[in-house]
Structures are given as structure tokens and as C-alpha cells.
LOKE-597797 format. One record per residue (C-alpha): x negated, z, y negated; residue in one letter. Coordinates in steps of 0.001 Angstrom, whole numbers, plus 500000, padded with zeros to 6 digits. Each point is the difference from the previous one (the first is absolute). Layout:
N
XZYA...
# end
This chain:
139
943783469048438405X502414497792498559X502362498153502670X501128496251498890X503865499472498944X499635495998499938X498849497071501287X499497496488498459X500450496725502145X496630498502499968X498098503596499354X496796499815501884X497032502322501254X496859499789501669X497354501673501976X496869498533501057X497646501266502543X496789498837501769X499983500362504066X497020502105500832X498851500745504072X500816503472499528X503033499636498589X500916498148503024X498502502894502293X502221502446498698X502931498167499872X499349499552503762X499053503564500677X503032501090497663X502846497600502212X498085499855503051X500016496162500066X496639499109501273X500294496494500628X496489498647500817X501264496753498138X499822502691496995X496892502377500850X497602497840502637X498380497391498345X498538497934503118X503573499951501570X501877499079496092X497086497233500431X501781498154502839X502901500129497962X502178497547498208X498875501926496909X496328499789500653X499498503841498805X501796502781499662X502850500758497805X502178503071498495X502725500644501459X503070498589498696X501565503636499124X496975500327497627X501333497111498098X503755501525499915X498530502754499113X498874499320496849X503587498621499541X500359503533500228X497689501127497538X502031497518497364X503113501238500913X499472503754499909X497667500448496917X500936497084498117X503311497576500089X502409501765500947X497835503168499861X500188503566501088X502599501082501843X501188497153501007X500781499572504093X499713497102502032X503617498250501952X498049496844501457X497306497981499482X499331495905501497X496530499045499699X498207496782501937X496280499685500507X499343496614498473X495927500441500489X497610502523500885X498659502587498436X496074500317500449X497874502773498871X498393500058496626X503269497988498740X501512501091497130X503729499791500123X502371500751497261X503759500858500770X502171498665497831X503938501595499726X503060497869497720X503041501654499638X502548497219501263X503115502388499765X501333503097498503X502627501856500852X500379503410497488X503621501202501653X498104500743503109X496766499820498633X498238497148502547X497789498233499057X498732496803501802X496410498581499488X497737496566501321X496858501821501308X496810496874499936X496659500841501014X497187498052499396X496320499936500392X497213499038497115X500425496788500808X503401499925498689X501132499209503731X503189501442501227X499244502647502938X503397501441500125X503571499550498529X503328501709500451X502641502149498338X500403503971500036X503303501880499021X499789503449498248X502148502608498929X498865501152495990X500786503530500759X501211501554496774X498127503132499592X502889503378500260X500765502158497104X
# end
């Protein structure tokens, strides 16, 4: 597996998935957050939402799934990451994250990335910024 040594300003990756009930099942099993506004349909009803909805760690989570397989990639650790819930998430959306490298720093090898999600109505569901460190790989 072959570890990245660079980064370009502007450098951007994506990962797009589709929000499925079980998905959302397991991620509640998994975390043990069983919010009913996330698992009980007639109380997510009487919500501001109308239905239910993933769970917002399901969105950062494919945030995640960018930043580990994709941009910055294996081996790569996480130092912080912002994110606001601009709208929610319901299920049988499809949401792609989107990661842009806004910084670079090679010395110490940290990188700095905008992390967007939206669903497939082009409709921003989440926005912030996550720091990583690039690990080099040892020899």
C-alpha cells in the first residue's frame, strides 16, 4: 500500500453513499444511540423533521470514509474535526462527502481539509473542516 508524500491546494475526493434503514439500525446498535427521533417512526412523525433521520455521526462518518481510504488516505490519523448540521439527513438520501485540501504543511506533515456533504439534491447537509496528520509510512 502506497502512503501519499504530497498534497495539492485544491486536491479533492469524494464518496457517495445512499442512507438505507438498516444502515441506520446498526449504526444505532453499533453506538448505542437509539434516539426514537432516529428508529420510531410515529414519534420522528411529531417531529420538526416529519420522519426519521440518520444520525448525524453517520454523515461524519462518511467524512471518515474520504479521509481514511481516499484524500489523505491510509494511515493517516485524525487531530480535530468542525462539522455543522446545515439540514437533515433522511433515509434513502444519497449523500456524497466531499474533502478540499485547504492547507499543507510537509515539515510536520498536516494536512488541513473543507469536509461538504451534500444530498442528491445538491443541498448542503453538513459542512466543516477536519485536521490530519499524513503519517509517513517508517522504513
Amino acid at each position: 500500500m502506497t502512503i501519499r508524500q504530497d498534497f495539492q491546494i485544491g486536491e479533492q475526493a469524494t464518496f457517495t453513499k445512499t442512507i438505507t434503514e438498516a444502515d441506520v439500525n446498526a449504526l444505532a446498535d453499533l453506538i448505542g444511540d437509539h434516539n426514537p427521533v432516529h428508529m420510531d417512526e410515529a414519534f420522528a412523525a411529531g417531529t420538526r423533521f416529519g420522519r426519521r433521520i440518520a444520525h448525524g455521526v453517520f454523515t461524519s462518518g462518511l467524512i471518515s470514509a474520504v479521509l481514511g481510504n481516499d484524500l489523505p488516505g491510509p494511515g493517516a490519523i485524525y487531530l480535530s474535526q468542525e462539522i455543522q448540521f446545515k439540514a437533515p439527513v433522511y433515509f434513502g438520501d444519497t449523500i456524497t462527502a466531499v474533502v478540499e485540501v485547504q492547507a499543507w504543511r510537509p515539515d510536520k506533515r498536516i494536512i488541513t481539509l473543507k469536509t461538504d456533504c451534500y444530498n442528491q439534491d445538491e443541498a448542503l447537509v453538513a459542512t466543516g473542516q477536519a485536521v490530519l496528520l499524513a503519517e509517513r509510512p517508517r522504513e
